[in-house]
DOLUM-355896 format. One line per field, with one value per residue (C-alpha): x, y, z; residue in three letters. Coordinates in Angstrom, 1 decimal. Layout:
BEGIN
c1 <- [X, ...] $
c2 <- [Y, ...] $
c3 <- [Z, ...] $
resn <- [ala, ...] $
***
This chain:
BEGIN
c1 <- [0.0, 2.8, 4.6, 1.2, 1.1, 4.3, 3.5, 0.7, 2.5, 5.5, 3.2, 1.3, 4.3, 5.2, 2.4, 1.8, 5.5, 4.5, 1.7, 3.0, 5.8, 5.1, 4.4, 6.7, 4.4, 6.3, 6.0, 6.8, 3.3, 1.9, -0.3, 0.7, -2.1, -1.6, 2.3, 1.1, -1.1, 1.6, 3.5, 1.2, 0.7, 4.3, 4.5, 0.6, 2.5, 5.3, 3.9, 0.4, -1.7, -4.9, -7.2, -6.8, -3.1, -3.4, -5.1, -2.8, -0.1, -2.4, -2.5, 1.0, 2.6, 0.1, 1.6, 4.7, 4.6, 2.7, 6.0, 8.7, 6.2, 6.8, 10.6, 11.1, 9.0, 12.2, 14.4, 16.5, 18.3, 22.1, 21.7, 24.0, 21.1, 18.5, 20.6, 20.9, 16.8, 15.7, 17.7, 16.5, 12.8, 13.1, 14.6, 11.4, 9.7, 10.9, 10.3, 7.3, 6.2, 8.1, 6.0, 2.3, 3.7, 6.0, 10.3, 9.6, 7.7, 9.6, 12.8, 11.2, 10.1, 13.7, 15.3, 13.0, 13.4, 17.2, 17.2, 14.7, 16.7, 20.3, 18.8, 17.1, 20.8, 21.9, 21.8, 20.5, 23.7, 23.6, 26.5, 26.5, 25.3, 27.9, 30.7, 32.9, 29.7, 28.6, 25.1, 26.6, 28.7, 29.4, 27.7, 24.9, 24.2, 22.7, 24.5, 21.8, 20.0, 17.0, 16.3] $
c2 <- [0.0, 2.2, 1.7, 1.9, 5.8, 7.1, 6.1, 7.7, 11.0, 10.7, 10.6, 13.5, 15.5, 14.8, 15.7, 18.9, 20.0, 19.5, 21.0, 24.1, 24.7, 27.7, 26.9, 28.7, 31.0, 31.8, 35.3, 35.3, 34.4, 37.0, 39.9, 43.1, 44.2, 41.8, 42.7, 46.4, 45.5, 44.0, 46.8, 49.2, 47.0, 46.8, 50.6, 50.9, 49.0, 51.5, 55.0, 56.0, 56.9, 58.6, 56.9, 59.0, 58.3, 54.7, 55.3, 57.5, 54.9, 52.3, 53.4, 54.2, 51.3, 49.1, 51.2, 50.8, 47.1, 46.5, 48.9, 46.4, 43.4, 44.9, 45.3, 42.0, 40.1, 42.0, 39.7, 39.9, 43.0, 42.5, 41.9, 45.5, 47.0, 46.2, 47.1, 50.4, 50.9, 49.5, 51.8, 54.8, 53.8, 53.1, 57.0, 58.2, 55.6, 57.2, 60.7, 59.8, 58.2, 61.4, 63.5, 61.8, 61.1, 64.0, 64.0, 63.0, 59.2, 58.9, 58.9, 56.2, 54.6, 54.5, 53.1, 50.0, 49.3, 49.3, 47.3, 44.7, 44.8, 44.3, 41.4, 40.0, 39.3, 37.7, 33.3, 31.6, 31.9, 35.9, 36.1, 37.5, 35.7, 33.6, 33.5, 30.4, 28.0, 25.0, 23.4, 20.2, 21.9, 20.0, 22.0, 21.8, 25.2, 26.2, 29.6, 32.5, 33.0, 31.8, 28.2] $
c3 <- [0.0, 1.0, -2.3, -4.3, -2.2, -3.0, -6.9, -6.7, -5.2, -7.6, -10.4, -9.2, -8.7, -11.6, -14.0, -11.9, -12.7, -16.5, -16.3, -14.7, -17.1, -19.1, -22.9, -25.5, -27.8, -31.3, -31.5, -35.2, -35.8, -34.2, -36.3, -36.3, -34.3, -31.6, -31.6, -31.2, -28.3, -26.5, -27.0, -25.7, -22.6, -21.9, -22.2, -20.1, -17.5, -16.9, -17.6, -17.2, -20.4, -20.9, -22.9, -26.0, -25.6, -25.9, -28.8, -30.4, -29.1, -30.6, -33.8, -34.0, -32.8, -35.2, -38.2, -37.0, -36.7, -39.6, -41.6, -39.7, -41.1, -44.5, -43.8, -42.7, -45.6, -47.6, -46.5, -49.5, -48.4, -46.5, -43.1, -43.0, -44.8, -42.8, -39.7, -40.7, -42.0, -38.5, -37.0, -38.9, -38.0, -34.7, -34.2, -36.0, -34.2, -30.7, -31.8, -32.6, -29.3, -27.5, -29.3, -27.7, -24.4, -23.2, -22.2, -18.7, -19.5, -22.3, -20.4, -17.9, -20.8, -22.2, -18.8, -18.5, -22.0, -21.8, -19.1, -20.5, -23.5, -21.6, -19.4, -22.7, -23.7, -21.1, -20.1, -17.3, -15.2, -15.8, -18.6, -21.3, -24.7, -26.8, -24.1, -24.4, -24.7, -26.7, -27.4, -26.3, -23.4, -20.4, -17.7, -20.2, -20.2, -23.8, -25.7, -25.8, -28.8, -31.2, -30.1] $
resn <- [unk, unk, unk, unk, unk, unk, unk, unk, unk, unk, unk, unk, unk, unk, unk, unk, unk, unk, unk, unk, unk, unk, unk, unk, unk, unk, unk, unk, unk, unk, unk, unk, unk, unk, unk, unk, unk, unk, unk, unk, unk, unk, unk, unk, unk, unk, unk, unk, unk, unk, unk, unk, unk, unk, unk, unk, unk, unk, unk, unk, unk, unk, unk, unk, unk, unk, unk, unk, unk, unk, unk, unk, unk, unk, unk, unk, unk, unk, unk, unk, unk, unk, unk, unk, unk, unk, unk, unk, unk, unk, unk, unk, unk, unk, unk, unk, unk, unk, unk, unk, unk, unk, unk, unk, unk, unk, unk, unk, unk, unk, unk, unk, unk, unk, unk, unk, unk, unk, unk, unk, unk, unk, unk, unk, unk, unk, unk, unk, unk, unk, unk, unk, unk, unk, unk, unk, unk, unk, unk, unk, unk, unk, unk, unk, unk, unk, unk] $
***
């Protein structure tokens, strides 16, 4: 009976652990609209917006992503290329966004992105991306990046 329990309890454990890992959702799929609405919450949750500055936010974070959709069906272009047209767009992108939501929540805005953006680039054990590691490393710790 005792063994019969602690099968039981190990299988429970077990499937609950499943269960409560979170799923990956590919992003790549994702419409334009719903990238822009994710945006906006991201920005929603760190500066407070009026309701007709969501909706100017709205609208121009849905143009915006639907422009990078554009860029990115262009894949034909060097990868140099499209650095440097990315980077173009997301300056009038900023402005842009500066211009609806004022210097001061802008520059908040800013700071959380850089440091989502700095910890986005980092691995499990806090370094940074691509140093001395191997898919098939012995520590088994897996190099940053698309997997």
């Amino acid at each position: 009976m005792k063994k019969i329990s602690l099968l039981a309890f190990a299988l429970i454990l077990a499937v609950g652990t499943l269960v409560a890992q979170p799923g990956r959702s590919n992003r790549a799929n994702y419409s334009p609209e719903t990238r822009a609405m994710m945006r906006l919450d991201a920005l929603a949750s760190t500066v407070e917006l009026s309701k007709s500055e969501r909706t100017q936010v709205l609208e121009l974070f849905t143009s915006q992503e639907k422009e990078r959709a554009t860029k990115r069906a262009q894949m034909d272009l060097q990868r140099e290329q499209r650095r440097a047209e990315m980077d173009e767009l997301r300056v009038k992108n900023d402005a842009s966004l500066k211009k609806i939501i004022g210097d001061e929540r802008f520059a908040k805005y800013e700071v959380v992105r850089t440091e989502r953006q700095s910890t986005r680039r980092t691995n499990v054990d806090g370094k940074p991306c691509g140093m001395n590691q191997r898919a098939g490393s012995a520590d088994g710790v897996r190099p940053c990046g698309r997997r």
